[in-house]
N, C-alpha and C positions, 0 to 999 in steps of 0.2 A: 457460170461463164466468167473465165477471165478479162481483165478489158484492162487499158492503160489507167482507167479511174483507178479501180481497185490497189490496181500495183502502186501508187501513186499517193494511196492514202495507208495503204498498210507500213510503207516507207516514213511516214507522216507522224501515225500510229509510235513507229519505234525512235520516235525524235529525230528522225532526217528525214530533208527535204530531198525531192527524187525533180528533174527538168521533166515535162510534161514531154520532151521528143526522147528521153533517155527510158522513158519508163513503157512510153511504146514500142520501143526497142526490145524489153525483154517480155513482153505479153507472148509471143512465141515462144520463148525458152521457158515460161512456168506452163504453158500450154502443155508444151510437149515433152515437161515434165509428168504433169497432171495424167496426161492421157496413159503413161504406161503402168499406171495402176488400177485394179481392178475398181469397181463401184463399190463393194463391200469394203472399199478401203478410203474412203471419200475425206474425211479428215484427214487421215494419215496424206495422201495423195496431195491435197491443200497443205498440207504444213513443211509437208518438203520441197512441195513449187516455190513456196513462201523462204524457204531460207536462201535456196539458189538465187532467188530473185534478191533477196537482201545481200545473200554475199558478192551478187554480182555488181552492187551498188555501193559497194563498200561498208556494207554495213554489217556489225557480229550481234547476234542476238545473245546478250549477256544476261536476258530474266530467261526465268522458267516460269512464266504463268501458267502454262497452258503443255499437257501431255495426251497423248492420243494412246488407244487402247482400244484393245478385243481379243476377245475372249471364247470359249465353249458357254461360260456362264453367262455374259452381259454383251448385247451388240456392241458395234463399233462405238464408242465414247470419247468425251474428252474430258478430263480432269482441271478445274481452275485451282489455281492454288494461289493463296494467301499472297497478293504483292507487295511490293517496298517502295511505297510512293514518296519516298523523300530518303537521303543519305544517309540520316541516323538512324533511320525505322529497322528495330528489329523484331517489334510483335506491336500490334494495333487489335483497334477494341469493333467489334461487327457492330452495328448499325441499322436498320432498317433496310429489306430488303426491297429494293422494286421489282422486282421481278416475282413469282409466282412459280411453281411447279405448273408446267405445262406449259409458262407460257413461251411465244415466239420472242430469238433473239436474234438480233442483226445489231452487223457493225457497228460502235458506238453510241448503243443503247449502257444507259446506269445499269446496271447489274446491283450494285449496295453501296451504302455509305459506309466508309470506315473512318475509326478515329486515329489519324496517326500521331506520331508523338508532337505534332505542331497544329494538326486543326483536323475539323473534319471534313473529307475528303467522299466525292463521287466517284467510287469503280469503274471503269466504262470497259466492257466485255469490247472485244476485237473479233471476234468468232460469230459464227452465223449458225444457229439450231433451234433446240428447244432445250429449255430448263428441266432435265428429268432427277436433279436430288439436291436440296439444301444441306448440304454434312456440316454445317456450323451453322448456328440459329443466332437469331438478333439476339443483342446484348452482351455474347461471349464476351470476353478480356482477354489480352495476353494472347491472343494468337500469335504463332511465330509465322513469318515469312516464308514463303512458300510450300506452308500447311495444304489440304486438300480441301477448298471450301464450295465446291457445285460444281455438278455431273451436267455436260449439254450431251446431247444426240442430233443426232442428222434426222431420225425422222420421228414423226410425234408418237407415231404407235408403239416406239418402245420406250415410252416415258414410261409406262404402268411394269414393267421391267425391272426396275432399280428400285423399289420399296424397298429393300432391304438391305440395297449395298451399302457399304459402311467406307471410311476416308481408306481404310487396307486394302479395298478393294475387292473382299470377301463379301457373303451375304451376312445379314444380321443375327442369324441363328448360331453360325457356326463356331462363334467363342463359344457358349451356351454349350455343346456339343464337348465340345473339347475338356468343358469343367466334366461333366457328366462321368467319361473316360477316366478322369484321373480320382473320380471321389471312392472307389475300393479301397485305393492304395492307404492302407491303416499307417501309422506314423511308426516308429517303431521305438519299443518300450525301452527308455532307457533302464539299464543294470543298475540295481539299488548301488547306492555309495552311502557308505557311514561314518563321513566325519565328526560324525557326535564326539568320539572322545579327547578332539583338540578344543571344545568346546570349554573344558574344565581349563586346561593350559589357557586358554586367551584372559578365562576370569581370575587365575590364578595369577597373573603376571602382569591386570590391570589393578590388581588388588596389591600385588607387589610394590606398584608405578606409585600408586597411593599411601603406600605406607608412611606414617614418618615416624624416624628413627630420634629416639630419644632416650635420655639419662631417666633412670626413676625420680632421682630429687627433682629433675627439669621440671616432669612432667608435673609433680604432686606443687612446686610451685605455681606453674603457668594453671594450674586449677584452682591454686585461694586467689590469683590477682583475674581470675575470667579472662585470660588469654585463650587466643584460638592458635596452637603451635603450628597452624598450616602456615603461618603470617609470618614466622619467625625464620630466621635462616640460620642454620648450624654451623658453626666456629671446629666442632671437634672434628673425631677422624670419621672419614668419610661422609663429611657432613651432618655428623649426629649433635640434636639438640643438646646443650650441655646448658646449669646452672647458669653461668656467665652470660648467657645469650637471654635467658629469661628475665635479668636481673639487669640488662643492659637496655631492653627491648622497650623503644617510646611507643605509643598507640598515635595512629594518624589523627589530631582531632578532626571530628563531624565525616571525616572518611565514612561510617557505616550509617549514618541517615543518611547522605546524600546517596548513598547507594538506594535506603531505602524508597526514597523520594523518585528514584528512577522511572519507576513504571509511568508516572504520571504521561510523561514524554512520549512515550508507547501510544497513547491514545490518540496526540496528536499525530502522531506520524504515519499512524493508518492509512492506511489506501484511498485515496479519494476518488470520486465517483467522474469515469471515464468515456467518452466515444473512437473506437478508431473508424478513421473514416479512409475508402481505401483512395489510396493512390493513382491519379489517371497514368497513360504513358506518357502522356506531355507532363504532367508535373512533375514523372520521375528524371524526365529529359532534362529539364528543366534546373532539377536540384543536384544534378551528374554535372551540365556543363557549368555553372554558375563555381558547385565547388571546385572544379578545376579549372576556371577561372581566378579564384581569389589563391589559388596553393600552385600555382605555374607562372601567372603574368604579375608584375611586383608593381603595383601600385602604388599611384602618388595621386594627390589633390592640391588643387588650383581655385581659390572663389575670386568672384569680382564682384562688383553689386554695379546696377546698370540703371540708370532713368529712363524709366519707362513713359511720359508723360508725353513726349512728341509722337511716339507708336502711338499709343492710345486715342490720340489728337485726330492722328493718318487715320486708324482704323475706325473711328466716326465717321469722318466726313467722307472716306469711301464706301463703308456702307451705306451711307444715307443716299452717295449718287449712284448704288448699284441697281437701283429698280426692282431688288430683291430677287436678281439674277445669283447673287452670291454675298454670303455674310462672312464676313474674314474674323479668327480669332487671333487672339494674341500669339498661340501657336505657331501659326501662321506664318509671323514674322520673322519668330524665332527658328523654323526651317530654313527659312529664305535665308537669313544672317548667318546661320550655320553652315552652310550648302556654300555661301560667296565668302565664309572667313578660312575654309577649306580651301578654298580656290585660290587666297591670297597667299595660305601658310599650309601648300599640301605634305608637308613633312607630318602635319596630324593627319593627312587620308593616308593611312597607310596601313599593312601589317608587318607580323614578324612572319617571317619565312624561318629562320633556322640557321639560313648558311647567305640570306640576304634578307634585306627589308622591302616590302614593296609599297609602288605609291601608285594609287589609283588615280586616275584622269578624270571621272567624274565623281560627282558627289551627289552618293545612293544611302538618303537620311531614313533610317529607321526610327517611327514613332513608336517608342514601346505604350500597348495598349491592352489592357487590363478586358479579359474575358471570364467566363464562366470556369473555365477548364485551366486557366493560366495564365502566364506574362507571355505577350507575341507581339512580335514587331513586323508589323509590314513596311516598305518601304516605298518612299518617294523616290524613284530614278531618276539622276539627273537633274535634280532639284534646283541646282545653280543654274540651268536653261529654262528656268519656268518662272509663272508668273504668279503673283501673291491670288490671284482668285483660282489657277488653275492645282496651285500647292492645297488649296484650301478644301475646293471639291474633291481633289483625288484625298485628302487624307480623308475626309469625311464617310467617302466611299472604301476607302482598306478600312477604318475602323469598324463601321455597319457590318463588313463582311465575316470581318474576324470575329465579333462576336458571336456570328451566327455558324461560324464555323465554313464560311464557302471558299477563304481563299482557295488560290493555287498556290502550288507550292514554289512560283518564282516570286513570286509575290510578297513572299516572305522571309526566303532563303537568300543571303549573301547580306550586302547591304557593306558601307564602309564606314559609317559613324551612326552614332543613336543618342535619340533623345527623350530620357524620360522626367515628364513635368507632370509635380507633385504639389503643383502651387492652387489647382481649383479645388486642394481639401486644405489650405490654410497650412501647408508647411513650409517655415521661412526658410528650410535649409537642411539639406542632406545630400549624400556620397550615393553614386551607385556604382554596380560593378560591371565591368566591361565587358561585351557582348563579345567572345571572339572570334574570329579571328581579327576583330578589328582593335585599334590603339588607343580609343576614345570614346566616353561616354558623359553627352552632357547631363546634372541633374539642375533642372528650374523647381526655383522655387517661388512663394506667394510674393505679389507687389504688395506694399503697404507704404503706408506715408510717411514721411520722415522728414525732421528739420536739417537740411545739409547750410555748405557755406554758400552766400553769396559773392555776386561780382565786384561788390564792393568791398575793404577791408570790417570786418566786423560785422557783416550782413549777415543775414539767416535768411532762407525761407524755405519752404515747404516743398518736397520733390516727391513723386513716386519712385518705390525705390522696389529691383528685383537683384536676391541675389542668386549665382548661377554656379556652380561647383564642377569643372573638368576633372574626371578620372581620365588620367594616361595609363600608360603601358613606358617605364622605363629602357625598356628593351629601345624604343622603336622612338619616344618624344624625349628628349631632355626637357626640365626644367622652362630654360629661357625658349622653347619652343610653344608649349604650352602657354605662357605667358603671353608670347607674340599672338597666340591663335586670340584667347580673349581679348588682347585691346582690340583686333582686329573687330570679333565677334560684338565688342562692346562699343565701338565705331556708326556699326550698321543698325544696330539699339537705339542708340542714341541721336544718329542722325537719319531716320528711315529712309527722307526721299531718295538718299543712294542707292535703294534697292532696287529704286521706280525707275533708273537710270540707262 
């Protein structure tokens, strides 16, 4: 039964939103699509209601998850194929099935997890049947995009039907069949050939290559003084060893020990005892865009070192009055300062376009956060409208997720600046490389103590100190812009309660 729900949510399904009076508007028109196909035709009949009703809403169906089929050999079916659940996916790793042969599928039920090149992701089947054939098993790799990966059916009794269909859509016997056919066919002998007697010519004319030509005196010399006349090089005609060349000829000292002594080296240069380990599709993602990151955007670095000892001051005595509602880390702050130093100096939110630059209106802070599978950055949206307990929970929750592989994939995808801090493993200081398409990437590094100047002339005392490294994009920051951005950055550092403001 069609109904305005469905229409409504199939709409939904294909990332548009459909008006709840727009969608009962066309509940007739897939109706009376529906109805002019037979019953033996029920998916097909559903799939074309489904495009009319999408193109009637403006909408083009640009995947092919999903093809319908029948056959003499196999009822009416629908083939799922391999999707592309993020921009750069073009084969992902199969996952754990939920689903079962046999069992019932409706509308946005998991169907499998896959791994795409940025997390791992839940399938959600859009189709209403039963599961009658797994054609890619957990754990595959390297599926390509819109591969054939499970057979539904409209009704359960011909689930036992497809045992042997195979992703061609043939039965499983019928390669088998086809070898069978072709194994008479003998190979066909090739015609003796006898180049045996260029055989002698090759040794003849490497033995030629070898010869060397020499004077008899040369020679009866170069044999009382134990010369080797390969060593020596000929003065006469056409290079033939002559007396003069024997009698001229210095030996290399310690030349032939050290030859001797060679092998030694050999031993050590042996092969040493190896693991490959293979490659996920996010880390090949990952080692794709990163290199074309450091060989297309021209990089420059910026450090500042920052006092951290007022932060640190704020983040006590707010934690202490949170009630254990929420515990802020130093991170924390360092989103919020980055998110409001971007708002001060949006010339760093920005990219490179090609034929313009562009500048973002909000500031969407990517925490790069370290998983099992890879480097991923989920982001804080809007992070210069948020508040230091609510920047703190939501990163805590993209981080938990991303390890576990749940994101989604907005959740992860775009973003306009990133920050990765490498200071809770004790590194005082390093560069990282810009995530693109954006122009800037912060690297934090560890606070430690240090004796700076005091207010006084000739004072010292003791400050916590972080230092903090901008990667730019020369295309897109100058110099004195990058600069602007950290005193800004180092402003909100140094003075937190302007964050609280």
């Amino acid at each position: 039964m069609i109904s305005s729900t469905s229409v409504a949510r199939l709409a939904v399904a294909t990332g548009r939103r459909v008006a709840t009076q727009r969608a009962a508007a066309l509940v007739p028109l897939a109706r009376a699509i529906a109805s002019h196909n037979t019953p033996s035709r029920a998916f097909s009949a559903s799939a074309s209601a489904r495009r009319h009703v999408l193109t009637s809403t403006g909408i083009t169906l640009k995947s092919n998850l999903a093809r319908y089929y029948s056959s003499k050999t196999y009822p009416t079916h629908l083939v799922i194929n391999m999707p592309a659940l993020s921009p750069t996916m073009t084969t992902g790793n199969i996952g754990t099935w939920q689903k079962k042969v046999g069992d019932a599928i409706a509308p946005g039920d998991v169907l499998v997890e896959i791994e795409t090149d940025k997390a791992q992701m839940d399938f959600e089947c859009q189709e209403e049947g039963f599961l009658a054939k797994i054609l890619v098993d957990s754990g595959a790799k390297d599926v390509s995009i819109n591969k054939p990966i499970a057979v539904l059916v409209e009704n359960k009794e011909d689930v036992e039907k497809f045992a042997d269909f195979t992703a061609d859509g043939g039965a499983a016997a019928a390669p088998a069949a086809a070898e069978k056919k072709e194994e008479p066919k003998k190979a066909e002998t090739p015609k003796a050939e006898t180049p045996k007697a260029e055989a002698p010519k090759e040794t003849s004319s490497r033995a030629d290559a070898e010869r060397i030509f020499a004077s008899p005196i040369a020679r009866k010399l170069a044999n009382e003084k134990g010369l080797d006349l390969g060593e020596l090089s000929g003065t006469g005609p056409n290079g033939r060893i002559v007396k003069s060349d024997v009698e001229g000829f210095v030996p290399k000292p310690a030349a032939s020990k050290a030859a001797a002594a060679a092998p030694a080296p050999a031993a050590a240069g042996a092969q040493a005892a190896y693991t490959d380990l293979p490659a996920s599709s996010m880390r090949r993602i990952i080692a794709q865009r990163l290199t074309e990151s450091k060989q297309n955007i021209p990089h420059y670095y910026v450090t500042v070192e920052c006092e951290m000892d007022k932060v640190m001051k704020l983040r006590e005595v707010l934690n202490k009055q949170s009630e254990d509602k929420y515990k802020l880390s130093v991170n924390d702050f360092i989103v919020k300062a980055s998110a409001l130093a971007l708002k001060d100096v949006p010339e760093a939110n920005s990219s490179w376009m090609g034929e313009s630059i562009r500048q973002y209106h909000s500031s969407d802070i990517c925490v790069a956060t370290s998983t099992p599978t890879g480097l991923i950055t989920p982001i804080v949206a809007s992070a210069e409208t948020k508040g230091l307990a609510t920047i703190s929970a939501q990163v805590k929750d993209l981080a938990s997720r991303a390890r576990s592989g749940k994101l989604a994939p907005h959740e992860y995808q775009g973003g306009t600046f990133t920050i990765s801090n490498m200071g809770m493993f004790g590194v005082k200081h390093f560069t990282a490389i810009i995530n693109p398409p954006q122009s800037c990437i912060l690297a934090v590094g560890s606070t430690e103590k240090r004796l700076v100047p005091g207010n006084e002339d000739g004072e010292v005392r003791t400050a916590s100190v972080m230092a903090v490294t901008l990667s730019s994009d020369h295309r897109t920051v100058d110099g004195a812009v990058a600069a602007q951005w950290l005193k800004a950055f180092k402003g909100y550092i140094e003075n937190p309660l302007k964050m609280l403001l």
